[in-house]
SEKOL-631171 format. One record per residue: residue number from 1; residue in one letter; x, z negated, y of N, C-alpha, C in turn. Coordinates in steps of 0.001 Angstrom, whole numbers, plus 500000, padded with zeros to 6 digits. Atoms other than C-alpha are relative to their C-alpha. Example, Ala and Ser with C-alpha at 12.3 -4.5 7.8 and 13.67 -1.06 7.14 Angstrom:
2
num|residu|n.u|n.w|n.v|ca.u|ca.w|ca.v|c.u|c.w|c.v
1|a|500890|500000|498810|512300|492200|495500|500900|500000|501200
2|s|499180|500060|498810|513670|492860|498940|499230|499270|501090
END
This chain:
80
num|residu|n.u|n.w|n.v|ca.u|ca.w|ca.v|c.u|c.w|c.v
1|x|501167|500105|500841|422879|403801|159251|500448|500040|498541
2|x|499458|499854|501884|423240|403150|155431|497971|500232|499026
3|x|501058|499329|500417|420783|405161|153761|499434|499656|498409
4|x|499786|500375|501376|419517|403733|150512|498479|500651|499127
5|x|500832|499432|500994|416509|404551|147646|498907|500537|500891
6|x|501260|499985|498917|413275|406599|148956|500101|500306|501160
7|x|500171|499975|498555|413720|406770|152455|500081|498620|500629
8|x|500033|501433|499496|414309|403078|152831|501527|499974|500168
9|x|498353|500060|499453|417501|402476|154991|500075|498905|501213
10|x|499518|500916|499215|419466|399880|156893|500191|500769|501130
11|x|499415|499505|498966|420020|400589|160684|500305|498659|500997
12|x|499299|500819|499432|421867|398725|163313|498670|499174|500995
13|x|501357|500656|499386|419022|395777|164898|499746|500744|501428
14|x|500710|499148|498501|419071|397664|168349|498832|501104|500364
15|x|501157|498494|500060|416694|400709|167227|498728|498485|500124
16|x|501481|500559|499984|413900|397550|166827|499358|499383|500702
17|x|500758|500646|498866|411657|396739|169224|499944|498536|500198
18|x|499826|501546|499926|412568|393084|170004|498667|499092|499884
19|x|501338|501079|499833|408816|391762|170634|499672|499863|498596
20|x|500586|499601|501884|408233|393224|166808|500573|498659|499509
21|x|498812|500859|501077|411280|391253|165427|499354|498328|500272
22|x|500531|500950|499963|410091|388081|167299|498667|499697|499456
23|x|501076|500328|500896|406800|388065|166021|499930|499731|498836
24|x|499608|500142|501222|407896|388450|162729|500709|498660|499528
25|x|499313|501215|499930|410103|385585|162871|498944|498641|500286
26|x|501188|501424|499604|407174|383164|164382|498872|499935|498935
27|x|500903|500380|500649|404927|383800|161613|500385|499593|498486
28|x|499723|500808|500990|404686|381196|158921|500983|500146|498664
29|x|499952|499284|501200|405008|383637|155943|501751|500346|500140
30|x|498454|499488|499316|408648|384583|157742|500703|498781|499973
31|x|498920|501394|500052|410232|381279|158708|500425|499086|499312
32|x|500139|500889|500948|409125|379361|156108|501444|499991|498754
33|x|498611|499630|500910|412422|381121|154295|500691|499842|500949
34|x|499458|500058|498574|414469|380939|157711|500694|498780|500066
35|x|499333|500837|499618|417193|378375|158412|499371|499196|500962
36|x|500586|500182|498545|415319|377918|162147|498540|499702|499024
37|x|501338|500440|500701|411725|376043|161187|499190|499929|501236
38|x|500788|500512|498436|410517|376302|164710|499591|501435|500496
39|x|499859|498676|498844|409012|378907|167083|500771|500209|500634
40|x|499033|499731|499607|411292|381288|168295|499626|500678|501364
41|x|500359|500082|498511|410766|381683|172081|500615|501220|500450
42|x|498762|498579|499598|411999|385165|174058|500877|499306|500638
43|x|498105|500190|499890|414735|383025|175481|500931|499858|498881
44|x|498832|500263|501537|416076|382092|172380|500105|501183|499126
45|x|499552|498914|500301|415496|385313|171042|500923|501219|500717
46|x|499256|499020|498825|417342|387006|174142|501546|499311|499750
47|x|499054|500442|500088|420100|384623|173178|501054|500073|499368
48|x|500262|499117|500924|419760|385765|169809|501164|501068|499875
49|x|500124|498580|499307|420164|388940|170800|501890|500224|500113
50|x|498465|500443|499538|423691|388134|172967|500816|500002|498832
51|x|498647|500687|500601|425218|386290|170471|500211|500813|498825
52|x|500075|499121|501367|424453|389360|167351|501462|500706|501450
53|x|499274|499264|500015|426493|391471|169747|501278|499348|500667
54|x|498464|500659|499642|429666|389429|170765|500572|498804|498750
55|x|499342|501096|500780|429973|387112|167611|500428|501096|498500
56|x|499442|499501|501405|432010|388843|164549|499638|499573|498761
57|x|500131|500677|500925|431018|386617|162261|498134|500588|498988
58|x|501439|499640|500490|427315|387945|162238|499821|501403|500388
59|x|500422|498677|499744|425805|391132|161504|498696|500591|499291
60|x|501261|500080|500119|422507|391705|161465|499547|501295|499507
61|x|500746|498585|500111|420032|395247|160302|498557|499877|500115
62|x|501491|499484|500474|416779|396598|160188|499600|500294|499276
63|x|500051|499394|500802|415178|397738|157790|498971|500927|500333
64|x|500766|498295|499553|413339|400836|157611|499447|501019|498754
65|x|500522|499585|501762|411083|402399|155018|499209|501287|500488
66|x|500243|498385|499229|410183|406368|156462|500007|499964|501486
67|x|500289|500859|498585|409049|405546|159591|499177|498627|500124
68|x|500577|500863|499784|407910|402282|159472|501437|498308|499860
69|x|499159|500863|500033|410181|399344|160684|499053|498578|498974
70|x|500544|500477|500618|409673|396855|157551|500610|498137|499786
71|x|499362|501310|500069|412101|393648|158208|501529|500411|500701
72|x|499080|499903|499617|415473|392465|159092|500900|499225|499140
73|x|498943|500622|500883|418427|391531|157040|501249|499558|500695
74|x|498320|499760|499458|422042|390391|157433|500821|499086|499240
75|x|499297|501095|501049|425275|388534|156472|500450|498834|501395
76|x|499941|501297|499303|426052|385322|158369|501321|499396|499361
77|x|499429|500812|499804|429014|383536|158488|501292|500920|499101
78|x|498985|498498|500582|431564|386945|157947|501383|499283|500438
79|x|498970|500178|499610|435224|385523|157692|500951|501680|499937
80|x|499179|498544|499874|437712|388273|158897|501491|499478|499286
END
């Protein structure tokens, strides 16, 4: 967990309820910034999912503002 201003802190995407995250992602206001311009389906988010925890390159968070899960961040395309 990386703890930052307030009570607002990064944690690793597994604490967030997956149906949340997808929803978030399917609505307009969300994707419209989003690489992906399409609805994101629970297979493709289960795929998602997979490929955050076996690909090095990506590393995804939550975000988190007291108790209230408020988004998701990350870095994409991590050379080692």
């Amino acid at each position: 967990m990386l703890d930052f201003y307030e009570g607002v802190y990064l944690d690793a995407l597994d604490s967030f309820e997956l149906e949340r995250v997808r929803g978030w992602r399917n609505s307009y206001s969300t994707w419209k910034w989003c690489r992906q311009h399409t609805v994101f389906g629970w297979e493709a988010q289960s795929r998602w999912r997979e490929r955050l925890a076996t690909d090095p390159s990506l590393k995804m968070f939550g975000i988190e503002a007291a108790t209230k899960s408020v988004g998701v961040c990350g870095f994409t395309s991590i050379c080692r």
